[in-house]
C-alpha positions as CSV (number, residue, x, y, z in Angstrom):
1,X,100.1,81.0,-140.2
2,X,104.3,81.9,-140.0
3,X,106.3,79.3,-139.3
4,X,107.2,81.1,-135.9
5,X,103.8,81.9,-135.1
6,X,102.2,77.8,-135.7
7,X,105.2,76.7,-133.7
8,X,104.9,78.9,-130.7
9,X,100.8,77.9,-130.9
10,X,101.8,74.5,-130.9
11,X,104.5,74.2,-128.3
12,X,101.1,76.2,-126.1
13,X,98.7,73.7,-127.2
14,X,101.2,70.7,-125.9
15,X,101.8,72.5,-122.8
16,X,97.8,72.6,-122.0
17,X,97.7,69.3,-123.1
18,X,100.3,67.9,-120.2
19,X,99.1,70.1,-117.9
20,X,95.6,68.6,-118.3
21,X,96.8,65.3,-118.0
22,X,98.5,65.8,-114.6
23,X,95.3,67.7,-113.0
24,X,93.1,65.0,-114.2
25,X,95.0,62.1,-113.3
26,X,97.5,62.9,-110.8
27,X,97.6,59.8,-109.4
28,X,98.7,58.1,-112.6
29,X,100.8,60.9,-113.2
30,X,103.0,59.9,-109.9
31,X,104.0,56.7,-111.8
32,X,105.7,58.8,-114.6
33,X,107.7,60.3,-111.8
34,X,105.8,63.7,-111.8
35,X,105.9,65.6,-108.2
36,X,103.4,68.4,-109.2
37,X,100.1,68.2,-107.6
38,X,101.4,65.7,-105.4
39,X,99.3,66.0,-102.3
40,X,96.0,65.6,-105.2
41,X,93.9,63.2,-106.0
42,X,92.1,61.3,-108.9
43,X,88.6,62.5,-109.5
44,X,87.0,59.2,-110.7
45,X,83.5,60.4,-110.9
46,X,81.9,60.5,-114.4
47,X,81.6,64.1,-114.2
48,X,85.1,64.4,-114.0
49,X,85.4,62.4,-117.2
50,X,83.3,64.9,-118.9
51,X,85.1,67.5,-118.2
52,X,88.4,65.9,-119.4
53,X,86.7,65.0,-122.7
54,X,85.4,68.6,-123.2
55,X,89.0,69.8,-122.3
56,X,90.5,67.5,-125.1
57,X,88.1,68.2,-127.5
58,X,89.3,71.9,-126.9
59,X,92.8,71.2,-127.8
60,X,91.6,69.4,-130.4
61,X,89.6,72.0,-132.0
62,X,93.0,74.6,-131.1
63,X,95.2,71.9,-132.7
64,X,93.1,71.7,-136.1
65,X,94.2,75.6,-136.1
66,X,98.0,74.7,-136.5
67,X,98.8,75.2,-139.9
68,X,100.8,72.0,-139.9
69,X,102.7,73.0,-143.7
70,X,104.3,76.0,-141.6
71,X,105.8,73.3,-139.1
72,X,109.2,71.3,-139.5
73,X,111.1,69.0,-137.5
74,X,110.4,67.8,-134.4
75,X,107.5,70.2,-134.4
76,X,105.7,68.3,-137.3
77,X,105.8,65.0,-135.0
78,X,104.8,66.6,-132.0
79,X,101.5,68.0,-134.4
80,X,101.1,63.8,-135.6
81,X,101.4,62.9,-131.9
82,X,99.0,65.4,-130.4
83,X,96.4,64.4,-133.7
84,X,96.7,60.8,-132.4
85,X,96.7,61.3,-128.4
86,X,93.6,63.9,-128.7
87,X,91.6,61.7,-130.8
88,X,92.1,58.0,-129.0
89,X,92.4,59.5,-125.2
90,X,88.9,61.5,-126.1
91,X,87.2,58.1,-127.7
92,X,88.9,55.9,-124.5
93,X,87.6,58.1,-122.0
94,X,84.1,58.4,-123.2
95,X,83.6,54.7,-123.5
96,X,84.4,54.4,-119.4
97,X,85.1,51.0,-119.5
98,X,86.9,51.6,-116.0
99,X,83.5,51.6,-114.1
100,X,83.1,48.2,-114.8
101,X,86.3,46.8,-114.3
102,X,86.6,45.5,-110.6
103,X,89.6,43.5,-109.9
104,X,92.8,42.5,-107.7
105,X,95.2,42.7,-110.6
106,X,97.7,45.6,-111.1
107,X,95.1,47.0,-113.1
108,X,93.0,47.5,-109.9
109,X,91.4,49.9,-107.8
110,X,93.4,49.3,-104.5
111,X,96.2,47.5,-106.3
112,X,96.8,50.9,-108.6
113,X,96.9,53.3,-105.4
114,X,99.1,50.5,-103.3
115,X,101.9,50.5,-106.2
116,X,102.2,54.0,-107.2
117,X,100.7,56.6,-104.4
118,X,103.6,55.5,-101.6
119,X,106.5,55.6,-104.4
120,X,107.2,58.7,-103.1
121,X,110.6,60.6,-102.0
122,X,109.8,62.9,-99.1
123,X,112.9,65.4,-99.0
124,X,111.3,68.5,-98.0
125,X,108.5,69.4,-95.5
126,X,106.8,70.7,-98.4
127,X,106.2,67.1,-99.5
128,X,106.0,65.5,-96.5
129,X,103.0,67.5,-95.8
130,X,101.6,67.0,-99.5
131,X,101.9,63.4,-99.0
132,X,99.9,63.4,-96.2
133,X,97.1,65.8,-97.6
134,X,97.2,63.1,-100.7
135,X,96.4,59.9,-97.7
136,X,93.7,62.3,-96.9
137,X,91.8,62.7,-100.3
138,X,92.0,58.7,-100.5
139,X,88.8,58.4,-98.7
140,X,87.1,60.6,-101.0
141,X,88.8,58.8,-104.1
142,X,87.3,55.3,-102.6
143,X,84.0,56.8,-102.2
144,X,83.8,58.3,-105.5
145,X,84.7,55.0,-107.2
146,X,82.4,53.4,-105.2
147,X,79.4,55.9,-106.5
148,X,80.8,55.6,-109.8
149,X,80.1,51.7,-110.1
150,X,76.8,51.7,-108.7
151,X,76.3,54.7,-111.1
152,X,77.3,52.4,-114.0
153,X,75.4,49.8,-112.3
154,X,72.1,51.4,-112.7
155,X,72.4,51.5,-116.4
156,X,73.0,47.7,-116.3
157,X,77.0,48.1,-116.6
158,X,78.2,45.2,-113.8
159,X,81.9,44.4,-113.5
160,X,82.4,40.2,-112.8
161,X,81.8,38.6,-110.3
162,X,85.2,36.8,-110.0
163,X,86.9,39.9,-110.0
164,X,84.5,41.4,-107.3
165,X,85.4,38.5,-105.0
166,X,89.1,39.3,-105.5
167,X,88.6,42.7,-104.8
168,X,87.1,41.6,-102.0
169,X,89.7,39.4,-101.0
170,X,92.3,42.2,-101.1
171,X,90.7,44.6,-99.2
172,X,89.8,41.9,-96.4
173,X,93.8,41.6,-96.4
174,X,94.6,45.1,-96.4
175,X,92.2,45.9,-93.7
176,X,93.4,43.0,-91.7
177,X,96.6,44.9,-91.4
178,X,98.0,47.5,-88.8
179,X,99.9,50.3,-89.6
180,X,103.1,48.1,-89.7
181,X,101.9,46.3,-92.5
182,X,100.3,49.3,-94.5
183,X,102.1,50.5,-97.9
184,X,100.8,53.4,-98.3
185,X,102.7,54.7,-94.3
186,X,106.0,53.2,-95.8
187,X,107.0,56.3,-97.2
188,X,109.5,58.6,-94.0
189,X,110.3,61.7,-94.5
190,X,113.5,63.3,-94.2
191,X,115.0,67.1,-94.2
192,X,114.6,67.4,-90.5
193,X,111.1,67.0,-90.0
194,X,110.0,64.7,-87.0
195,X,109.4,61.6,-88.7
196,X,107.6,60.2,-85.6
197,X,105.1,63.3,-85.5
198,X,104.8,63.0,-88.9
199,X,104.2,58.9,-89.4
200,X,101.3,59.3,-85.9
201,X,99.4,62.1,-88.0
202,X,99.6,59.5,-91.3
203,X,98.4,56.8,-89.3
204,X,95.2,58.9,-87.9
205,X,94.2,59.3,-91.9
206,X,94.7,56.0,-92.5
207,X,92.1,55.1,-89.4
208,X,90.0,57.7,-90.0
209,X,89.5,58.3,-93.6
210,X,91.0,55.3,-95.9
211,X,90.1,52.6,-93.9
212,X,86.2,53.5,-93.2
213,X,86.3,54.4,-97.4
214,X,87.3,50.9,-98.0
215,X,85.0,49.4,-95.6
216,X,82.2,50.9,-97.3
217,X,83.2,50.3,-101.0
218,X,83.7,46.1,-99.4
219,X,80.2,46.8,-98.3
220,X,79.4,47.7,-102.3
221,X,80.8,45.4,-103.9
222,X,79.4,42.4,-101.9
223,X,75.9,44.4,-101.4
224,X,75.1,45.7,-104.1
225,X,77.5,45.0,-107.5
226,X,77.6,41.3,-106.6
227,X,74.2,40.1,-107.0
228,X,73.8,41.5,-110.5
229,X,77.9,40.8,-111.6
230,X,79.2,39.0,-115.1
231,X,79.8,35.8,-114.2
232,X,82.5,33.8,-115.4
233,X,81.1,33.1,-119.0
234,X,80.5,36.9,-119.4
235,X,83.5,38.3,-118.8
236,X,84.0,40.3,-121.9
237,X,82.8,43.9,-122.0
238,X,81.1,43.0,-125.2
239,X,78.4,41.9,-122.4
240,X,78.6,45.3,-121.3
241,X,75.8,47.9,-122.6
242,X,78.3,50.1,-124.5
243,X,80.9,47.7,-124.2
244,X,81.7,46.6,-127.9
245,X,82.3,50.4,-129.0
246,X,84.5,51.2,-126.2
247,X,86.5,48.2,-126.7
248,X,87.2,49.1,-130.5
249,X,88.1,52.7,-128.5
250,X,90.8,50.8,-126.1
251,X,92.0,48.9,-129.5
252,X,92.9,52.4,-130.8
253,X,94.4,53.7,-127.6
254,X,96.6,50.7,-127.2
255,X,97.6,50.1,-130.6
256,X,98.0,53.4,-132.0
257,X,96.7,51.9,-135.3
258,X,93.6,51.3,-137.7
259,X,93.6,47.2,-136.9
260,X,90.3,45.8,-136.1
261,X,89.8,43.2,-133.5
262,X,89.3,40.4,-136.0
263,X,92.4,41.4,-137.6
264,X,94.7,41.4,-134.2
265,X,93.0,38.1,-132.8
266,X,94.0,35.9,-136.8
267,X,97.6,37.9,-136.1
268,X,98.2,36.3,-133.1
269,X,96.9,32.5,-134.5
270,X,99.3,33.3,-137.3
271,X,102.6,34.3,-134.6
272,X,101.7,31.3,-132.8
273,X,101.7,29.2,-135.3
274,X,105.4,30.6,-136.1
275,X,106.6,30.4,-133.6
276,X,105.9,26.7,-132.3
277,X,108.7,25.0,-134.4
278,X,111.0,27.2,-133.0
279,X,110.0,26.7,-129.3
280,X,109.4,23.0,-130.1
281,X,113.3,23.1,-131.7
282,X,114.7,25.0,-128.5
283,X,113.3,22.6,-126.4
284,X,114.3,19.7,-127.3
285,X,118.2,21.1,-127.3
286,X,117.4,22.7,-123.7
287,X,115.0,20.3,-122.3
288,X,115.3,16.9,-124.5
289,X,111.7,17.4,-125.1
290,X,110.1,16.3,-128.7
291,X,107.2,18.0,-129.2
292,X,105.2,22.0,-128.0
293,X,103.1,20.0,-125.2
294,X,105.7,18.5,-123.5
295,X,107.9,21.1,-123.4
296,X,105.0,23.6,-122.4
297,X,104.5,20.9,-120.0
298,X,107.9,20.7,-118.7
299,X,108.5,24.6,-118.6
300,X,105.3,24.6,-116.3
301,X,105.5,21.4,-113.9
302,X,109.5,20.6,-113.9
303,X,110.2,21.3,-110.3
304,X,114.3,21.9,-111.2
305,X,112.9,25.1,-113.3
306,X,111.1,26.1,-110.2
307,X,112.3,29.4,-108.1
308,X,113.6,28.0,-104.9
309,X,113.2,31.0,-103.2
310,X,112.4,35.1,-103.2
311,X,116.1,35.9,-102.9
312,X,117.1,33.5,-105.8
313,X,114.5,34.8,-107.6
314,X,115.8,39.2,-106.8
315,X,119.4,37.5,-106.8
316,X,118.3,36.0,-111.0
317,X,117.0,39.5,-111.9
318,X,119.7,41.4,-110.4
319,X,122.8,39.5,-112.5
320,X,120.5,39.6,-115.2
321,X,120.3,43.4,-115.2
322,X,124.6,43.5,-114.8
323,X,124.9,41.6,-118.0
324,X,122.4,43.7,-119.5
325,X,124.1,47.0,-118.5
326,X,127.5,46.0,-119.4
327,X,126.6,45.1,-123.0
328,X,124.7,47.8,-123.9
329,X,127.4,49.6,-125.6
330,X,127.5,46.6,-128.3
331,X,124.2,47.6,-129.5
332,X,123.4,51.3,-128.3
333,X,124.8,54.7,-127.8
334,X,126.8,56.0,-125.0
335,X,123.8,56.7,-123.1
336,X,124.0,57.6,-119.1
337,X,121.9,55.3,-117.5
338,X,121.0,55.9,-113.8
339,X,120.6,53.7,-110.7
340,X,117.7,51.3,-111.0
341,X,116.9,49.2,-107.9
342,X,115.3,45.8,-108.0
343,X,112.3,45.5,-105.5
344,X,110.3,42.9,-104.3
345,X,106.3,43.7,-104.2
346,X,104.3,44.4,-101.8
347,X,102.5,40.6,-100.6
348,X,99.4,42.7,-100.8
349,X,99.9,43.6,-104.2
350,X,101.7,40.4,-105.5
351,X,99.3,37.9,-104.4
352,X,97.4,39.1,-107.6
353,X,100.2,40.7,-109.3
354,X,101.5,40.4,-112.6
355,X,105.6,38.7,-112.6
356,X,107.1,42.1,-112.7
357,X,107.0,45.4,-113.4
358,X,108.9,48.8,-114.0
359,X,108.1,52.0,-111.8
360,X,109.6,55.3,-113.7
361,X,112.2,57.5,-111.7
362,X,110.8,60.7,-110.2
363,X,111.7,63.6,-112.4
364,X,114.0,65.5,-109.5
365,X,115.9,61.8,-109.4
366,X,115.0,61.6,-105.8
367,X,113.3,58.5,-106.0
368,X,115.1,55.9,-109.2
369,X,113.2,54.1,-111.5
370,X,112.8,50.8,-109.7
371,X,112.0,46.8,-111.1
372,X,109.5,45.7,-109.4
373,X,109.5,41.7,-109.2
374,X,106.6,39.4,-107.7
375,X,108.3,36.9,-105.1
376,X,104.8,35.5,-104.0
377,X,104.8,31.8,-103.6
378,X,108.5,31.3,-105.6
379,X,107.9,27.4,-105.9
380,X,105.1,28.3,-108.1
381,X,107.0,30.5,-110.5
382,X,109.2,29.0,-113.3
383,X,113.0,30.1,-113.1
384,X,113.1,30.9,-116.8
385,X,110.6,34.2,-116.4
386,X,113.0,36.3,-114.8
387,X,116.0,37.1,-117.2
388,X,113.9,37.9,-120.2
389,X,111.6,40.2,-117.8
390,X,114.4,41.8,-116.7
391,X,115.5,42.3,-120.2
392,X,112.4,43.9,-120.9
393,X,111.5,45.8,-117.6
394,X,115.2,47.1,-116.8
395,X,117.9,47.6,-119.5
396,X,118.0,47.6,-122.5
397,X,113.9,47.8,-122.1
398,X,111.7,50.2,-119.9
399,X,114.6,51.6,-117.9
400,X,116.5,52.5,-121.0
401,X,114.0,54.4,-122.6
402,X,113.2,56.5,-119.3
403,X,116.9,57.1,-119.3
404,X,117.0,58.5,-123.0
405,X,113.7,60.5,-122.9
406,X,114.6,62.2,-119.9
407,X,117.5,64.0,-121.5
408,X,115.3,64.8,-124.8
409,X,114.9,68.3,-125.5
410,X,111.1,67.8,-126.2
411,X,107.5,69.2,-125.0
412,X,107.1,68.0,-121.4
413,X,104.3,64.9,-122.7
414,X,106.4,63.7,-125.0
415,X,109.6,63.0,-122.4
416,X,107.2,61.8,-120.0
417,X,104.2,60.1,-121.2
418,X,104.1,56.8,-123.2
419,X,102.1,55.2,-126.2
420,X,101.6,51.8,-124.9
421,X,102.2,50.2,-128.6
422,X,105.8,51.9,-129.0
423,X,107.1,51.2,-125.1
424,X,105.9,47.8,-125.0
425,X,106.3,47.2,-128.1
426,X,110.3,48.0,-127.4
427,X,110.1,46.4,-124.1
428,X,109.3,43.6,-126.4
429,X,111.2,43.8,-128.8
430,X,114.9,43.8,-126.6
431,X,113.7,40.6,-125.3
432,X,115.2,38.9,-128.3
433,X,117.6,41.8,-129.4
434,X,119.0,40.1,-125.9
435,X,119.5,37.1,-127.3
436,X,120.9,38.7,-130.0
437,X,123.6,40.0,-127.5
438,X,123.8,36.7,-125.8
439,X,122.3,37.7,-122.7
440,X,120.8,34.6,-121.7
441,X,123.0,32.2,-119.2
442,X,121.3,29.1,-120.4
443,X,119.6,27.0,-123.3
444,X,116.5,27.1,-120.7
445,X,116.5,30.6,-120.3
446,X,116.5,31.3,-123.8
447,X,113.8,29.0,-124.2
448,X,111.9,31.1,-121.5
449,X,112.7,34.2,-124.1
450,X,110.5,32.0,-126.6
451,X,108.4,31.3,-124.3
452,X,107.6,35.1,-123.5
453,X,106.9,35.6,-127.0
454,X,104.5,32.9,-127.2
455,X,103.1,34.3,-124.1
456,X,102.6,37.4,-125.7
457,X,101.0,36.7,-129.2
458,X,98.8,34.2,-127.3
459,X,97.3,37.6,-125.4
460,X,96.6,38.8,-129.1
461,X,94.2,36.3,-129.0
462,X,92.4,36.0,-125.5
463,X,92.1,40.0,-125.7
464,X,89.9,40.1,-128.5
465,X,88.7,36.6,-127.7
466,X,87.4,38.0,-124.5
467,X,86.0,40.9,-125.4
468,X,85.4,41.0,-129.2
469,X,84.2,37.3,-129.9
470,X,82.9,37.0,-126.0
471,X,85.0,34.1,-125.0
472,X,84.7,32.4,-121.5
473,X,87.1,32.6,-118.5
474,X,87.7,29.7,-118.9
475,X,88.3,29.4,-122.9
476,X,90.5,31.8,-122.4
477,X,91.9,30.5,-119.3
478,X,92.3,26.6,-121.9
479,X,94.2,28.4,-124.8
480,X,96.8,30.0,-122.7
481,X,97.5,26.5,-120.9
482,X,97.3,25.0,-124.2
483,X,100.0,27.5,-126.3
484,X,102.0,29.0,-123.2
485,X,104.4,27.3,-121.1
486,X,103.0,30.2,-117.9
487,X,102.2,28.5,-114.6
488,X,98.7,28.1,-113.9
489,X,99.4,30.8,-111.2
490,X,100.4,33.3,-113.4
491,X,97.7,32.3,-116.2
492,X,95.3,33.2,-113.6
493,X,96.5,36.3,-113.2
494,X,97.0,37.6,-116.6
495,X,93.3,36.5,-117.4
496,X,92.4,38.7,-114.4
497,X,94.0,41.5,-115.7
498,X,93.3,41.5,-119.6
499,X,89.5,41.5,-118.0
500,X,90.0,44.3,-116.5
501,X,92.1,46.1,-118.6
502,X,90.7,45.9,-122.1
503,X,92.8,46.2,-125.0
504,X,96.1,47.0,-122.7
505,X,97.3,43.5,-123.5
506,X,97.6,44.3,-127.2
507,X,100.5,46.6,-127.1
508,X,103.1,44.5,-127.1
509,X,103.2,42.5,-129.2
510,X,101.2,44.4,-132.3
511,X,104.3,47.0,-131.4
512,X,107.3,44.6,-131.6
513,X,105.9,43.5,-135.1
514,X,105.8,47.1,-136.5
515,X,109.5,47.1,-135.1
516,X,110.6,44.1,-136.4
517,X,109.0,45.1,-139.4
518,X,111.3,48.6,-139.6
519,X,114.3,46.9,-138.7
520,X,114.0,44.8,-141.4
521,X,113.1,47.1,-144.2
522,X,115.7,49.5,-143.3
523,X,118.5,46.6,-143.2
524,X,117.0,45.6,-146.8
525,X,117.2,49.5,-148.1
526,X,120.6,50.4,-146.2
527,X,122.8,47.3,-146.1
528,X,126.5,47.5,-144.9
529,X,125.3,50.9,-144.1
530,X,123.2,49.6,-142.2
531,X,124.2,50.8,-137.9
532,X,122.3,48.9,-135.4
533,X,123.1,51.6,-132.9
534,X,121.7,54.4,-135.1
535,X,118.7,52.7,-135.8
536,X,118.1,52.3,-132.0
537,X,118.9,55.6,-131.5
538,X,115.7,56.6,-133.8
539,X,113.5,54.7,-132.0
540,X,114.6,56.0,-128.9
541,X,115.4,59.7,-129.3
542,X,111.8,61.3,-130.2
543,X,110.3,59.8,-127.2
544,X,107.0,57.6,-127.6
545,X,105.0,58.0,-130.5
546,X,102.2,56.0,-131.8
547,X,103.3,53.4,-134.2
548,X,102.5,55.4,-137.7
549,X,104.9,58.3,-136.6
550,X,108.0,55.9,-135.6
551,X,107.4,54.5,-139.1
552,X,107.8,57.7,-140.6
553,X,110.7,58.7,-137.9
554,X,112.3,55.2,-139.2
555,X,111.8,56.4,-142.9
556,X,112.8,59.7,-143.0
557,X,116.5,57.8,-141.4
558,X,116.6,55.5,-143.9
559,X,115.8,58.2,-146.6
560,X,118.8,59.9,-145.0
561,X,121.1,57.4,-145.8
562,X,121.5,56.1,-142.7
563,X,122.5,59.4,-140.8
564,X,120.4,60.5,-137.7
């Protein structure tokens, strides 16, 4: 195949490939900032799944056609990224381990379509009235997930209990609510429509089609999925029929590498182990503490390293992000970075919600990418979580990287969509480059940076203790008390969501090793010639790519002599 001719083939098969993506999951494809097929829905139905299956295996099979010698450049990583994508998103969506996850946590039913449906900028009528055909599929998306778990039900696939009864929790909140109090009629348009026209025909979907749709998948859930549910020392999905293969399929996903579950879980013993002297060290110069458990125990319990309130805690994260923006230039390219708001969540969403969280700018900039930060319950929360979240959610972390891929003159899925290992793994990874830059005020908020790293090769463990070696709730619940310094709120919550989101937790931290790993190697091979800045700029400028193919991104560099 000419060179001309595998690269034209190729640029077609990445096209399909988005394009699939977005009519599958338009939902999800709202959080990248996409506003085509806005006023869609998710099909959630299994059907649906095997249709997007046989659609990737298509592009597969069109793929394997590529004569990949005939390819160079960035065409020859958008061929390794494809290879990877196809074959992981294929194995991922057959296992359908989403039909038995039930849960309040962001990775939830109702908690997914309250963060990302109403981030939304209606400018035009055109949108306006796509929006409001979008609040009118939600009854049919609640409805179909509803049939879909009793559907897995009936072949003995429960979700847990625990997370049915905070399910049920949420929507007994949600429904409690009037319009005033209802996310997804937040959203006004704008462009001259009438706004009060408009919001009385959103309400009347709300009453008449999302509302009765959540009623009867309450109904569900306590009726019928509770009786038979996991309880709380079956929580893995290795207790799931099915479940241990499609948790070696999320591994892949998430990863983007060959490691097997055994293999992750000793990695995060071994990083913990590492890293307790150091935590141990910066807490007895922060804290005067003289061993792990009592500065664990301080970090958790200390009521002077409490939040004293939401606004200290948006008033933290916005300084925080100032620093941030005003060193970049000591460590990264002259990048244009646009506006990112700080947000507080929604108190539906945040009574379950993770500690923060970054929502991607829409692709017409009409709506910025956004921090998102949970002020639920502030005297719960410890003071030291927020700079090194910010660090990783805003700049140099998420908000960063959407601000370089944008501009990259790439295939559309490879500006837009992310390998979990490679942006986390980043979002990581600047957490201590910050420190690096001296971006943290304090001795305690430095040891809070520790702390997040503890936090995150302790989920290393509980992941594949969950749902490889079938730990407990509450053994998992035990070593994250015992070798993180996270409130018991928040433990609770990140238990509740690596149960429900398999594998997801596993990006992180396998990702910042890989970089770690690079930076080193190519500061051993290069030396003085060695450019901090450059190096980012590899990582950055290709988009995200799964963790073998920023390796070879990283080599190539290096075998360049430095020169991007």
């Amino acid at each position: 195949m000419p060179m001309s001719e595998a690269s034209a083939e190729l640029d077609r098969i990445a096209t399909a490939y988005f394009a699939e993506y977005l009519a599958h999951d338009p939902i999800s494809a709202t959080t990248l900032g996409m506003v085509d097929h806005l006023g869609d829905v998710t099909d959630p139905s299994r059907a649906a799944s095997a249709r997007h299956v046989a659609a990737l295996r298509g592009l597969a099979d069109r793929l394997a056609t590529v004569d990949r010698a005939a390819l160079t450049g960035t065409d020859r990583t958008t061929y390794a990224v494809l290879v990877r994508r196809l074959a992981d998103e294929r194995a991922a969506e057959t296992a359908g381990l989403s039909e038995v996850s039930v849960s309040a946590s962001v990775a939830g039913t109702l908690s997914m379509i309250l963060s990302t449906v109403p981030r939304v900028a209606l400018g035009d009528a055109d949108r306006a009235e796509a929006y409001l055909r979008r609040l009118g599929g939600l009854g049919g998306y609640f409805d179909a997930v509803r049939e879909r778990h009793v559907a897995a039900a009936r072949d003995g696939r429960y979700p847990t209990a625990t997370g049915i009864r905070q399910a049920v929790r949420q929507l007994d909140d949600y429904l409690a609510g009037g319009p005033a109090d209802d996310p997804l009629l937040r959203p006004t348009p704008t462009g001259g429509l009438d706004a009060e026209r408009w919001r009385s025909r959103a309400e009347d979907v709300a009453t008449t089609a999302i509302r009765p749709a959540l009623r009867r998948l309450r109904t569900t859930l306590v009726e019928e999925l509770l009786p038979g549910a996991r309880d709380d020392r079956h929580v893995g999905v290795c207790h799931v029929p099915g479940g241990a293969a499609g948790y070696d399929a999320m591994v892949r996903l998430y990863t983007t590498t060959g490691m097997s579950a055994d293999g992750i879980h000793r990695a995060g013993l071994d990083l913990l182990a590492t890293l307790r002297d150091e935590i141990t060290a910066a807490g007895a110069r922060a804290l005067g503490t003289t061993d792990l458990a009592g500065t664990f125990r301080r970090l958790r319990e200390d009521p002077a390293l409490r939040c004293d309130s939401a606004a200290q805690i948006t008033g933290r994260t916005a300084a925080a992000y100032e620093r941030a923006l005003a060193a970049l230039p000591d460590r990264f390219r002259a990048y244009p970075v646009p506006t990112c708001t700080i947000d507080e969540m929604e108190p539906i969403q945040a009574r379950g919600g993770i500690a923060a969280y970054y929502m991607w700018p829409s692709v017409d900039g009409q709506r910025p990418g956004s921090l998102w930060v949970n002020t639920d319950r502030p005297r719960e929360r410890s003071r030291t979580a927020y700079e090194v979240l910010t660090f990783h959610e805003g700049v140099p972390g998420h908000h960063l990287q959407a601000a370089v891929s944008r501009g990259l003159a790439l295939p559309d899925f490879r500006r837009y969509r992310r390998c979990a290992a490679h942006s986390e793994g980043w979002g990581l990874y600047v957490e201590h480059l910050a420190d690096e830059m001296g971006l943290y005020s304090t001795d305690v908020d430095r040891l809070g940076m520790l702390s997040s790293a503890a936090w995150r090769a302790a989920r290393l463990v509980v992941d594949t203790g969950l749902h490889h070696h079938g730990w407990s709730r509450d053994r998992a619940v035990e070593f994250m008390r015992d070798n993180t310094a996270l409130p018991l709120i928040e433990i609770d919550n990140e238990i509740d969501r690596y149960v429900a989101a398999p594998g997801q937790a596993l990006a992180y931290m396998i990702g910042r090793v890989r970089i770690d790993e690079l930076r080193e190697r190519a500061q051993r091979r290069l030396g003085y010639a060695f450019d901090i800045r450059d190096f980012h700029h590899v990582l950055l400028a290709e988009g995200s790519v799964p963790l073998d193919t920023m390796a070879d991104l990283v080599d190539d560099w290096v075998t360049r002599a430095g020169t991007p």
